[in-house]
PLY file of the C-alpha trace (Angstrom):
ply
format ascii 1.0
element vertex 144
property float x
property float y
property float z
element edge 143
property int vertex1
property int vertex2
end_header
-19.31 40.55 -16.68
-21.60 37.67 -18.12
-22.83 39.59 -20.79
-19.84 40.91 -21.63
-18.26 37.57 -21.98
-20.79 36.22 -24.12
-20.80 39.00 -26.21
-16.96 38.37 -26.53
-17.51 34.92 -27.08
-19.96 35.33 -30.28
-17.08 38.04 -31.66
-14.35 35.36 -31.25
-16.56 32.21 -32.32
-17.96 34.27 -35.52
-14.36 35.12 -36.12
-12.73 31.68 -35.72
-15.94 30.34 -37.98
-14.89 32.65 -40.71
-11.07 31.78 -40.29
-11.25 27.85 -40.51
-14.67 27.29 -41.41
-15.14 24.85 -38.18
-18.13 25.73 -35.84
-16.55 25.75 -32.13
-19.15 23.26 -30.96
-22.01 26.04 -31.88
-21.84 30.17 -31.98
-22.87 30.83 -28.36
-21.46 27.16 -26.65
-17.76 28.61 -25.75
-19.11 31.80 -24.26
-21.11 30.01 -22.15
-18.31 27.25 -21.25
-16.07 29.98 -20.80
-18.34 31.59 -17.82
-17.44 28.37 -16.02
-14.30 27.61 -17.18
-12.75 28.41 -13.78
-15.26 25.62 -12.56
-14.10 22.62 -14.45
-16.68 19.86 -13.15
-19.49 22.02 -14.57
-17.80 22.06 -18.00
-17.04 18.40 -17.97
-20.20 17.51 -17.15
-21.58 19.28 -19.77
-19.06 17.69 -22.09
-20.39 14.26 -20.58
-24.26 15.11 -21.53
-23.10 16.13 -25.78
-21.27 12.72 -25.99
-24.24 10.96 -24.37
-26.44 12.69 -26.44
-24.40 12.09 -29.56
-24.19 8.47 -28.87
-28.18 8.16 -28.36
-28.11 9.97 -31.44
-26.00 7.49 -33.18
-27.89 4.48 -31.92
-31.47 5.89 -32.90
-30.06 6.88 -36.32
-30.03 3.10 -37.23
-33.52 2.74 -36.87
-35.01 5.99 -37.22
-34.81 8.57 -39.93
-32.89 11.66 -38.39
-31.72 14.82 -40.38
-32.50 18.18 -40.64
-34.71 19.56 -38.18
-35.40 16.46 -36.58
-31.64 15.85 -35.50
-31.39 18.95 -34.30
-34.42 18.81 -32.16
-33.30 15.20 -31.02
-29.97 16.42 -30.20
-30.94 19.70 -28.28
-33.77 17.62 -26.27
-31.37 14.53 -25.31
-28.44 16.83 -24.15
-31.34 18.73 -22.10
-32.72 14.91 -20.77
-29.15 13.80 -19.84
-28.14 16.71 -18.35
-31.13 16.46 -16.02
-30.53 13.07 -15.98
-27.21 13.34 -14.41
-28.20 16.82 -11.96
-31.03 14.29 -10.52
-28.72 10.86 -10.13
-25.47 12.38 -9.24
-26.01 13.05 -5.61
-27.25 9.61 -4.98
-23.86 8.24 -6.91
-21.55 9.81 -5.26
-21.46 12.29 -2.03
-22.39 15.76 -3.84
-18.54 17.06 -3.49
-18.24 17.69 -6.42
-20.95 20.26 -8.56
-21.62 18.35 -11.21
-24.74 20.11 -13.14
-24.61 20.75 -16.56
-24.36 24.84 -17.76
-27.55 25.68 -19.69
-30.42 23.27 -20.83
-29.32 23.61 -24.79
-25.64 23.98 -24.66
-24.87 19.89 -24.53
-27.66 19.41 -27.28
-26.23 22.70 -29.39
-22.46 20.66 -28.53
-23.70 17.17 -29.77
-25.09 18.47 -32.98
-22.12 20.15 -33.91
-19.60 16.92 -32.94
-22.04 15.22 -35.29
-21.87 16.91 -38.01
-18.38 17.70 -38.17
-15.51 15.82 -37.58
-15.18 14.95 -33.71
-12.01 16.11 -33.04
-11.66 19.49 -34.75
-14.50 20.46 -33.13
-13.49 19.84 -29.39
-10.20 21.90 -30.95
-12.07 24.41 -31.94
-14.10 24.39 -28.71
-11.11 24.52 -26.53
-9.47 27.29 -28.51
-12.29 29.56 -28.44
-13.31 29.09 -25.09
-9.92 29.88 -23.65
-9.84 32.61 -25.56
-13.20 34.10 -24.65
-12.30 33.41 -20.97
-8.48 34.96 -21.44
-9.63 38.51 -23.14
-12.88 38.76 -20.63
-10.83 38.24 -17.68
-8.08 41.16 -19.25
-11.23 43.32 -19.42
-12.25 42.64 -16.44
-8.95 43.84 -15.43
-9.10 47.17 -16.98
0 1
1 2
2 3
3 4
4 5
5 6
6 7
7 8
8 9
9 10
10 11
11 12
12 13
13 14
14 15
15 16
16 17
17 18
18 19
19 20
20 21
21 22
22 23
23 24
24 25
25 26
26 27
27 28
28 29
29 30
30 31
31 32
32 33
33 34
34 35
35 36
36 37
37 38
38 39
39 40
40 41
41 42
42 43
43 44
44 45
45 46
46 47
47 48
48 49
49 50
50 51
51 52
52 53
53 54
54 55
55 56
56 57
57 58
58 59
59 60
60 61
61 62
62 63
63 64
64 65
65 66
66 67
67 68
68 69
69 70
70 71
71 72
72 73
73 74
74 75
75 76
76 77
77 78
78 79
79 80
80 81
81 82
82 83
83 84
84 85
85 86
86 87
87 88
88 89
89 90
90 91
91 92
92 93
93 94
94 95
95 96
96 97
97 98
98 99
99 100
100 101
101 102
102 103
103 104
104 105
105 106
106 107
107 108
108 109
109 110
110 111
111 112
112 113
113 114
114 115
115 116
116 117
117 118
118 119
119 120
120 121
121 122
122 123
123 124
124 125
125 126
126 127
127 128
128 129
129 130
130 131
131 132
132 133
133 134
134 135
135 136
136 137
137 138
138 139
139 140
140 141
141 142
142 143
């Protein structure tokens, strides 16, 4: 089922790319959001760690020189740093209720470079759209 899903996911997001032009917050980020779609705290949280990363980002870029390869590497390593930021410091917030870890160690650095460097909104679109997607035709197969 998971690799099935992601392989879904890459058709659809290599599809939608080609359609509209818009990445959906990376190739591979809604097939992995959609594995957890049907846990929504993990996908918010990992929502949580791109915009914390992108506003790091934003800060730092006033001060340092960041583009090309450097962004990205900046990007990928503070989504990884605030996602383990928030697995290690949420339990001692809150009572641990809620799971609250962020999927993968790239995907919120892969998320925050894409919201960066397109617009902010048509990428979360984009994001939503294909991960539904990806979820809705992997679940039908699952079906079948």
């Amino acid at each position: 089922m998971i690799s099935t899903t992601v392989i879904i996911g890459l058709i659809l997001a290599l599809l939608y790319i080609e359609v509209t032009g818009i990445l959906p917050g990376g190739i591979v980020v809604p097939a992995f959001l959609a594995l957890y779609l049907d846990r929504p705290w993990r996908v918010l949280a990992t929502l949580f760690a791109a915009l914390l990363a992108l506003g790091c980002y934003k800060l730092l870029n006033r001060y340092l020189l960041l583009f090309g390869r450097r962004r990205f590497v900046l990007m990928l390593l503070l989504g990884a740093a605030f996602g383990q930021l928030l697995f290690l410091l949420w339990p001692h917030l809150i009572a641990a209720t809620v799971d609250l870890r962020v999927i993968g160690g790239i995907i919120p650095g892969l998320l925050a470079n894409s919201l960066e460097r397109q617009k902010f909104w048509p990428t979360l679109a984009s994001l939503t759209i294909v991960t539904v997607a990806t979820f809705v035709v992997s679940r039908l197969i699952a079906l079948l």
